[in-house]
N, C-alpha and C positions, 0 to 999 in steps of 0.2 A: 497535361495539367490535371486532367481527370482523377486519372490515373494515381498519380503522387498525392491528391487526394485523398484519393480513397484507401492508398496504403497506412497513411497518418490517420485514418481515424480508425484504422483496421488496428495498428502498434496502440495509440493512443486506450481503444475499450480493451485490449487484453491487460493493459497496466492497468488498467482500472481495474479490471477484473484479480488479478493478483494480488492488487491493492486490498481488494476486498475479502479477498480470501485469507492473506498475510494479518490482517484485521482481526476477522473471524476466528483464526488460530490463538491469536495474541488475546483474546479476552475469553475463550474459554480457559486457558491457561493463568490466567488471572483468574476468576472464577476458582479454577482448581484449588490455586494457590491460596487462596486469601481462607474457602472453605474447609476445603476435604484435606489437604496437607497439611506435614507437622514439620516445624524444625528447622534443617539447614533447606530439607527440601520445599517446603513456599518459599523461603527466600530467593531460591534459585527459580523456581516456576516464575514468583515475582515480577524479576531483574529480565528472565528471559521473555516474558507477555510483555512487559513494559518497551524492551527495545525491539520484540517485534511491532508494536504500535506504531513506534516512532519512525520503524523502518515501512513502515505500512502510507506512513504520512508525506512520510520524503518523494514515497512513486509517486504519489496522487499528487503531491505539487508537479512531478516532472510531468506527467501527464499534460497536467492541467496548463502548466507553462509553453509548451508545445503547443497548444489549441486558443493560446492569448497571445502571446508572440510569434507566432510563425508569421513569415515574412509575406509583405503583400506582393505578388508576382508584378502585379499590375501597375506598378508606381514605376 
């Protein structure tokens, strides 16, 4: 039981960890976009920060779901 555990929160902080890195990516790229770019190209820096954001948010729910819903062994 330990074990599986410790595997769930081993998978759990590398998502977070992705999460945060996917993040990180998505708002410099934003940043980019909004400043230093011109044209079609923010647009597409934009569109592409914006839906790594969202893809950023989606892990962190799944993460975070996994650590609020996992099942009680003990019941």
């Amino acid at each position: 039981m330990a074990a599986n555990q410790s595997s769930r929160a081993v998978a759990r902080r590398r998502r977070q960890l992705w999460a945060g890195v996917i993040a990180l990516v998505g708002l410099v790229l934003l940043i980019i976009g909004v400043t230093v770019a011109d044209g079609l190209a923010a647009w597409i820096e934009v569109v592409v920060a914006i839906l790594l954001l969202v893809t950023s948010y989606i892990v962190q729910h799944l993460a975070r779901r996994e650590t609020v819903y996992q099942h009680d062994e003990r019941r």
